[in-house]
Every structure is written in C-alpha cells, then in structure tokens.
C-alpha beads as a LAMMPS data file, in Angstrom:
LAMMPS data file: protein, C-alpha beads

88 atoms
87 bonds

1 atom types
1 bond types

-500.0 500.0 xlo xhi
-500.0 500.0 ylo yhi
-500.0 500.0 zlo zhi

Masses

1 110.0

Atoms # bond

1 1 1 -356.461 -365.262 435.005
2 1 1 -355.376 -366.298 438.676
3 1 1 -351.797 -364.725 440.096
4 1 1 -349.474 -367.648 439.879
5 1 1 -347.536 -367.202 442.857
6 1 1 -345.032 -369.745 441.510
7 1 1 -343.942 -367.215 438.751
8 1 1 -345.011 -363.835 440.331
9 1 1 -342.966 -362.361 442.957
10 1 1 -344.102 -359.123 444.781
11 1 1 -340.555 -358.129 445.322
12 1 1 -340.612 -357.614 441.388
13 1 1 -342.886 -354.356 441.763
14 1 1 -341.913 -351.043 444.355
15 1 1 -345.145 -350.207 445.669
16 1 1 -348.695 -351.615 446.198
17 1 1 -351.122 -348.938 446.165
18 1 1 -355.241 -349.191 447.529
19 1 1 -356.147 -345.978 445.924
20 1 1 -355.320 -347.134 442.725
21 1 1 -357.456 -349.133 440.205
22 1 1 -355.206 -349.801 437.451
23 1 1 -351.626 -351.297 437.326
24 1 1 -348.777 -349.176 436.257
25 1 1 -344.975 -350.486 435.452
26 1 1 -342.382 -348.865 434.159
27 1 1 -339.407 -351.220 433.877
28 1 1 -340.193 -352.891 430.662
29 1 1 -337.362 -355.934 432.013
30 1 1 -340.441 -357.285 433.901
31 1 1 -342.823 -357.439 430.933
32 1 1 -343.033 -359.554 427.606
33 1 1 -345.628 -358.916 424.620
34 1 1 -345.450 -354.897 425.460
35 1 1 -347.896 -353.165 422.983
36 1 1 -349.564 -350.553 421.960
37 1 1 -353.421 -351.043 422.661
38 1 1 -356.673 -348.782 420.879
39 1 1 -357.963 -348.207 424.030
40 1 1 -355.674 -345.377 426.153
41 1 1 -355.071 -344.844 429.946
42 1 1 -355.128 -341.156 431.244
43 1 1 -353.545 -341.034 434.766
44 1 1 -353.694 -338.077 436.767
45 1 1 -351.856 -337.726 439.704
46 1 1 -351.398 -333.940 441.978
47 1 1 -350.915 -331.997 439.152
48 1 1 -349.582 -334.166 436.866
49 1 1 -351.349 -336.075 433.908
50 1 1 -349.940 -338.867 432.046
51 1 1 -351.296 -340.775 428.748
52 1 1 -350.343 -344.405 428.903
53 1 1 -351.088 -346.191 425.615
54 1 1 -349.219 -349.366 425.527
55 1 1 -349.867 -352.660 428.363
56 1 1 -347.373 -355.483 428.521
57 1 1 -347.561 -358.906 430.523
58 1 1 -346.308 -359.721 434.092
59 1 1 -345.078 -363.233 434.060
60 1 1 -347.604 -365.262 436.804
61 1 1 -349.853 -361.886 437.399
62 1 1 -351.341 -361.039 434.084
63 1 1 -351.766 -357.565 431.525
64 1 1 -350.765 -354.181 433.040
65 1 1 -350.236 -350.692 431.706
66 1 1 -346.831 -350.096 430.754
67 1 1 -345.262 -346.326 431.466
68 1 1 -341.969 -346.243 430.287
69 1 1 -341.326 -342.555 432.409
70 1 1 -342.883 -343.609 435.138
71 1 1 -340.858 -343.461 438.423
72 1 1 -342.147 -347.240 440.277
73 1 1 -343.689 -350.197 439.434
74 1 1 -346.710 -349.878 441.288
75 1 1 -350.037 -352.989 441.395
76 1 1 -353.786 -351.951 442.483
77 1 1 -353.624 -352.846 445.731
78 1 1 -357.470 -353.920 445.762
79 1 1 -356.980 -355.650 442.593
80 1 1 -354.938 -357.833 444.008
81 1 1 -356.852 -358.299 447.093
82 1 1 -360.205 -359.452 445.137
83 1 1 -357.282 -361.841 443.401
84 1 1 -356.121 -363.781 446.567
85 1 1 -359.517 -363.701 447.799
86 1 1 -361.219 -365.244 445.099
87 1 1 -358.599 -367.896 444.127
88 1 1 -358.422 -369.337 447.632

Bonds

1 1 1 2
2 1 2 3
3 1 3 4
4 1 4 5
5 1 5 6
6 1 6 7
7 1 7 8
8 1 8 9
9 1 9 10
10 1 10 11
11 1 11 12
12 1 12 13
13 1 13 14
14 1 14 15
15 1 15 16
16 1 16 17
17 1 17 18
18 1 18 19
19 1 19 20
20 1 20 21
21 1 21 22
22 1 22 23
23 1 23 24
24 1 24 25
25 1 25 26
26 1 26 27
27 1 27 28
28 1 28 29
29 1 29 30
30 1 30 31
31 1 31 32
32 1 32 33
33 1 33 34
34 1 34 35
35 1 35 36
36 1 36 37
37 1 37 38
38 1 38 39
39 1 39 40
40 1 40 41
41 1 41 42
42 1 42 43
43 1 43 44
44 1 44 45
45 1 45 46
46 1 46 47
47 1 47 48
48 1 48 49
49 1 49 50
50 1 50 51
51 1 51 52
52 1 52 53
53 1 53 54
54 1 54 55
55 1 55 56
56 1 56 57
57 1 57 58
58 1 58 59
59 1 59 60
60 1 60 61
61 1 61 62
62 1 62 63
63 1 63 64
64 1 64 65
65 1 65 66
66 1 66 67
67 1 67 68
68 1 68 69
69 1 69 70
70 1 70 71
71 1 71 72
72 1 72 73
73 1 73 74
74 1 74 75
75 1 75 76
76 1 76 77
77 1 77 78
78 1 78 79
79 1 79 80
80 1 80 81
81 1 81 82
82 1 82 83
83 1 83 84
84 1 84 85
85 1 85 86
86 1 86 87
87 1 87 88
C-alpha cells in the first residue's frame, strides 16, 4: 500500500531510524484496528529484549508493530525510503 501523504504526517512519529527494519509505535492514539497477530516480533536493543505481539494501522502509512511500553514512535527509515522511491 503507497504512504498517503494526504493522511500521513511525519510529525505524528518521534524518530526515523535506518538501522531499523520494522516499525515500532507506542502511542496507540495514532493507530486503529490494534491486534493481536500469530506471528510475534522479538526486538532486541543494547541489552534489552522486547516481545511485541500485537500491530495496529497508521492512518495514510499502513500496518506497524504496536509496543504499548515502548518509549517513541519510531518508522524504518529504509522502509520508507524504498516507499517514496517507488511511488514517485
């Protein structure tokens, strides 16, 4: 599904980040249809490890993992990328 730029705005998330693959939110305000899914994320970050098994919609951007303790809303940085650079 494209980013619809008309409905998505990048101030909605904290942090854009190119080393990750996957994208993480944890204010559930920004998300409709949150759920849990079969198919679990395992983030690790420093020494830290985090199971994420529910996703939830980002009006105009599409499915992402939803973290309720995370600590930012932070988008794949190359995800987005390939995005804009596909859908030009």
């Amino acid at each position: 599904m494209p980013i619809r730029h008309d409905l998505f705005k990048i101030s909605q998330v904290d942090l854009m980040d190119s080393q990750l693959n996957v994208d993480v939110l944890s204010n559930n305000k920004l998300l409709t249809n949150i759920r849990d899914v079969k198919k679990i994320l395992t983030l690790y970050w420093g020494a830290r490890k985090a199971i994420i098994p529910r996703k939830g919609d980002l009006k105009g951007y599409g499915t992402v993992w939803f973290y309720p303790d995370g600590i930012a809303n932070i988008l794949s940085l190359g995800k987005h990328t390939e995005e804009v650079q596909g859908h030009k």
